[in-house]
C-alpha positions, 0 to 999 in steps of 0.5 A: 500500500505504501509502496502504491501511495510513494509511486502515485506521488512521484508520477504525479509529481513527475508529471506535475514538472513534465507539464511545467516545461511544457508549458509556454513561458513567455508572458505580456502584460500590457495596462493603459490610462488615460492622463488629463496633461500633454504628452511632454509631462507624461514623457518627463515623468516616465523617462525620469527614474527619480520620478518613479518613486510616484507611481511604482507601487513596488516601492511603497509596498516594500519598506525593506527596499533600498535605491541606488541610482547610476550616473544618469538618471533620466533619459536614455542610459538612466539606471536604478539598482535595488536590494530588499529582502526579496531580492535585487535587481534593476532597471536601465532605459534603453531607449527615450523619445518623446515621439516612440516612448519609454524602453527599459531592461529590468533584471529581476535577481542575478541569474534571470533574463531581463524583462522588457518594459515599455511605455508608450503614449498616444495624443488624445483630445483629452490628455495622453493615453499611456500604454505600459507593458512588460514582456519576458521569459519566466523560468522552467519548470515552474515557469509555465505555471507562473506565466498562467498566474503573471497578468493577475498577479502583476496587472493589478500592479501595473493599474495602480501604478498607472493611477498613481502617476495619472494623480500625481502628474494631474496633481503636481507640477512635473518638469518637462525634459526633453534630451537632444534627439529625443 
């Protein structure tokens, strides 16, 4: 009998990790708001890491997590590098232009291939829609689960973080920026 429970488990188990790299994982999560101000403030808040404090939610929800910002801290090449007790990780943009938007390369831990987040903005009669997505990979063989639960877990994150940035750029004055090229 016990022989017959052990075996059950171990192909359970087995197959429980078998479908797991089956499983695709990729994922997108993509989020949108519309932003009662021009397309120039939403750019100078979004291409600006020292502006993100304002709208991450990462960062109010974990009081543990320090910040160490790069030489350069808004536009194109602007790092910010954190530490909790989570983990650590970081984020570079790769690309800021007021005409295509926002791209960044988040690293999540030492070992794991970065994310690619992107902000994107689209004029309105009524302000800017802005569009927030990330893309990456996550890890077998728990990946595959992990990717069926990513857009509930982390969409929510993204529509706070979206609110907040529309109530703090509706709310507060931001400085606009524009590097050359841009």
């Amino acid at each position: 009998m016990l022989k017959k429970l052990i075996l059950s488990l171990g192909i359970c188990l087995g197959l429980f990790f078998l479908i797991g790299f089956l499983l695709p994982r990729d994922f997108i999560i993509h989020r949108s708001i519309l932003i009662n101000v021009p397309r120039a403030q939403v750019h100078a808040a979004v291409s600006n890491l020292e502006e993100w404090s304002h709208f991450m939610p990462w960062s109010k929800a974990n009081n543990d997590i320090q910040f160490d910002f790069g030489d350069v801290r808004r536009g194109k090449g602007a790092t910010k590098r954190w530490t909790s007790d989570a983990g650590k990780g970081s984020f570079t943009i790769t690309d800021a232009s007021i005409k295509q938007g926002v791209s960044c390369e988040i690293v999540f831990g030492e070992k794991e291939k970065p994310a690619v987040a992107n902000f994107f903005y689209d004029d309105t009669p009524q302000g800017t829609m802005l569009q927030w997505s990330m893309r990456g990979r996550v890890e077998a063989p728990l990946g595959g689960y992990m990717k069926l639960l990513i857009d509930s877990m982390l969409g929510p994150v993204f529509e706070q973080g979206l609110v907040q940035l529309k109530d703090h750029l509706e709310n507060e004055k931001v400085e606009s920026f524009t590097p050359q090229g841009s």
